[in-house]
C-alpha positions in Angstrom: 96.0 95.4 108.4 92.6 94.1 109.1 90.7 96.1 112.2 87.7 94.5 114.0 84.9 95.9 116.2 81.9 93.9 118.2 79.5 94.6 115.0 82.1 92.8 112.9 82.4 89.6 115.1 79.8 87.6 114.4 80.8 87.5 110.2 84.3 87.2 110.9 83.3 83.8 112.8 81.3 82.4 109.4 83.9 82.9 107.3 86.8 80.7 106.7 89.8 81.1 104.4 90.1 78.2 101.3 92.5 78.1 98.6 91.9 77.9 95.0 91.2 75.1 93.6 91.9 75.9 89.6 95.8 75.6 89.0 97.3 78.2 87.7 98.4 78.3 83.6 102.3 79.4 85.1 102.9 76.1 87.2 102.9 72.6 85.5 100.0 70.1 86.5 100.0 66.5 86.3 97.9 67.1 83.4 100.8 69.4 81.4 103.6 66.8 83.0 102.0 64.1 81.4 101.6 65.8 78.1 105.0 66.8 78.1 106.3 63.6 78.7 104.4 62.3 75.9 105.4 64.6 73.3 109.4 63.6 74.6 108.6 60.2 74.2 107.0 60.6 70.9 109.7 63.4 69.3 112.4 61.8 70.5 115.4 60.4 68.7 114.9 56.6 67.7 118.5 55.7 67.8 119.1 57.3 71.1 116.0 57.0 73.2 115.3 58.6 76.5 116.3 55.5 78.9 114.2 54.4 81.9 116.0 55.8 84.7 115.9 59.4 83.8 112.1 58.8 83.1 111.8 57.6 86.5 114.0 60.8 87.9 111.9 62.9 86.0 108.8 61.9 87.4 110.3 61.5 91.2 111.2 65.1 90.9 107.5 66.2 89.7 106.0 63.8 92.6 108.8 65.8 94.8 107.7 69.5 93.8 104.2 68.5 93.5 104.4 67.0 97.1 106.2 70.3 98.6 103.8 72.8 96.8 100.8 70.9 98.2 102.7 71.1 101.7 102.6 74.7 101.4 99.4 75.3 100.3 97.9 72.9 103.6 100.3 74.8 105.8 98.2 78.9 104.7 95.3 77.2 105.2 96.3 76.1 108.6 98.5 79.6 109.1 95.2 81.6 107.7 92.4 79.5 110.8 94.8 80.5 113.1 94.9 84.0 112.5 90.9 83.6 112.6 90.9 82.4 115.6 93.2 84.2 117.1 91.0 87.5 116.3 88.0 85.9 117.4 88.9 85.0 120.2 90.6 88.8 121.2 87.2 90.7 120.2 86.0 89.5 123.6 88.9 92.2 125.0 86.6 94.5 123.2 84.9 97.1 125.9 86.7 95.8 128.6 90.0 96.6 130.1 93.6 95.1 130.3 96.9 95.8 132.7 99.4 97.0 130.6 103.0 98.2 132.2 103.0 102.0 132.3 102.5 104.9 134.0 100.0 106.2 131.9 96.1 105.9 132.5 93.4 106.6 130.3 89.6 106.8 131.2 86.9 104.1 130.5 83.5 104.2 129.9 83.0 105.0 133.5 85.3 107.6 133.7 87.4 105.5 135.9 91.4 106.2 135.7 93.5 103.0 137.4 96.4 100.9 137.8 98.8 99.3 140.5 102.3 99.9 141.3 104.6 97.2 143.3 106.6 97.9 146.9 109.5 95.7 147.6 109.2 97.1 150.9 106.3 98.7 153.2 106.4 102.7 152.8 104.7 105.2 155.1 103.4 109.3 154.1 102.9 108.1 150.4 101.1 110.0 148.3 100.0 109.5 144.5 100.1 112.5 141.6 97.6 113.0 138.3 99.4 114.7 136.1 97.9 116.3 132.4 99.4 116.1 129.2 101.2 119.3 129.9 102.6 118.6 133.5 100.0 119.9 135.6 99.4 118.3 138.6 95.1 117.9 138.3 94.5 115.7 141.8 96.7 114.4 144.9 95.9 111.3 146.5 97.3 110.6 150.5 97.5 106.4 150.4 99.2 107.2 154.0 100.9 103.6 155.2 101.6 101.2 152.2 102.4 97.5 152.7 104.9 96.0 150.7 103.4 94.3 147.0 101.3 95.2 144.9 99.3 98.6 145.3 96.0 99.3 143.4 95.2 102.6 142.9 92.2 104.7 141.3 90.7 108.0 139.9 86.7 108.7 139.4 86.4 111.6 137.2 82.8 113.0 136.9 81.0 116.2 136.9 78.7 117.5 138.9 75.5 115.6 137.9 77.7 112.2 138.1 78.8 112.1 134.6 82.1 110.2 133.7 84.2 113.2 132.1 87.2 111.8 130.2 90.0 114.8 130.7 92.5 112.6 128.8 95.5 110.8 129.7 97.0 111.3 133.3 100.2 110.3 134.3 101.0 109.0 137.4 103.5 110.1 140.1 104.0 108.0 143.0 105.8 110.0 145.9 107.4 108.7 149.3 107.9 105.0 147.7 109.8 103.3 145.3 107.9 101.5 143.5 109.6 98.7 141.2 106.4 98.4 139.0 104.2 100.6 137.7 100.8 99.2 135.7 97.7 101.1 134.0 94.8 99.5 133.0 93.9 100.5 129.5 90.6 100.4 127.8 90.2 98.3 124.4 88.1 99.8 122.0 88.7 97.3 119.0 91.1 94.6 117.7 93.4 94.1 114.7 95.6 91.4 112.9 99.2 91.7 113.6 101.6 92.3 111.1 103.4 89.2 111.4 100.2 87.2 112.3 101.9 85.9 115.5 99.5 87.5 117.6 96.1 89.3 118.0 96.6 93.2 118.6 94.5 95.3 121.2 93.8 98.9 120.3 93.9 101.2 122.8 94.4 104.6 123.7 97.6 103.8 124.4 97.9 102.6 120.7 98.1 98.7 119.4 99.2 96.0 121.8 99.8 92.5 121.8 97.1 90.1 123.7 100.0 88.1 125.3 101.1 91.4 126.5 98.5 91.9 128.7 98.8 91.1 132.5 95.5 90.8 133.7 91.8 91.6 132.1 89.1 93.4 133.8 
């Protein structure tokens, strides 16, 4: 699995894959089909020679297998830019932030926690819970009256000279509504190639996420 940071950006766009030119001594070249045909022609049996049509099957079926392996090899190249591109173009997630559904938030560089969660209808004495790894409830937010739709929500967390502090993941608790949806906004820190090379993965806190995933980018 190949991991990618800003530093690592600029190279990754200069390079490009190719495919080996030099055919390999296991597979049979023009070359080695034409040799071989030469030696049947020449060893074979005078008084029952190797008749025209099966020549011409035999070389259909090398142009065939020739054709398909060429195919192939056109179709990596083209799978292999892809892939490229795709992680190109998702290291411009790095150091910024994307909407991921959850109900987890993590701190960014600014020590900001936030997210959004969804009303189908308008809610009134609602209040929103950070809770720590262990359960602990470390800040209450009144939000009071809430319209119906979709609800930002945020936590600053600095110390007392105005320093972001990161204290770690903090779930959210949403009290006196219903929400339908619940969103975090997650910070990336790097991307990867995926697995399957579908898609361009965004590491996070969280942990690795597809880049279609994502609902919004900040």
């Amino acid at each position: 699995m190949t991991t990618i940071t800003n530093d690592f950006v600029s190279s990754l766009q200069k390079k490009t894959d190719s495919i080996p030119s030099n055919n390999s001594k296991e597979s049979l070249d023009q070359t080695a089909f034409l040799e071989l045909m030469t030696a049947q022609l020449k060893f074979q049996d005078p008084f029952n020679p190797v008749e025209n049509k099966d020549m011409v099957a035999q070389m259909a079926q090398f142009s065939q297998v020739a054709g398909i392996s060429e195919m192939n090899a056109s179709l990596k190249a083209i799978a292999g830019s892809f892939g490229t591109s795709r992680l190109a173009e998702a290291a411009n997630f790095i150091g910024r932030s994307v909407l991921q559904d959850g109900d987890t938030a993590y701190s960014d560089a600014q020590g900001r926690y936030a997210g959004e969660f969804t009303l189908t209808n308008p809610a009134s004495n609602v209040s929103l819970e950070w809770l720590d790894s262990a359960g602990n409830v470390v800040h209450t937010q009144d939000m009071g009256n809430v319209p119906a739709g979709k609800v930002p929500f945020q936590l600053l967390s600095e110390d007392d000279n105005g320093n972001p502090v990161n204290i770690g993941p903090l779930k959210v608790r949403i009290k006196g509504a219903a929400a339908t949806t619940v969103s975090t906004w997650l910070p990336v820190t790097a991307v990867e190639s995926s697995s399957t090379g579908a898609d361009a993965m965004l590491v996070t806190p969280a942990g690795s996420i597809s880049a279609s995933s994502a609902r919004r980018i900040a």
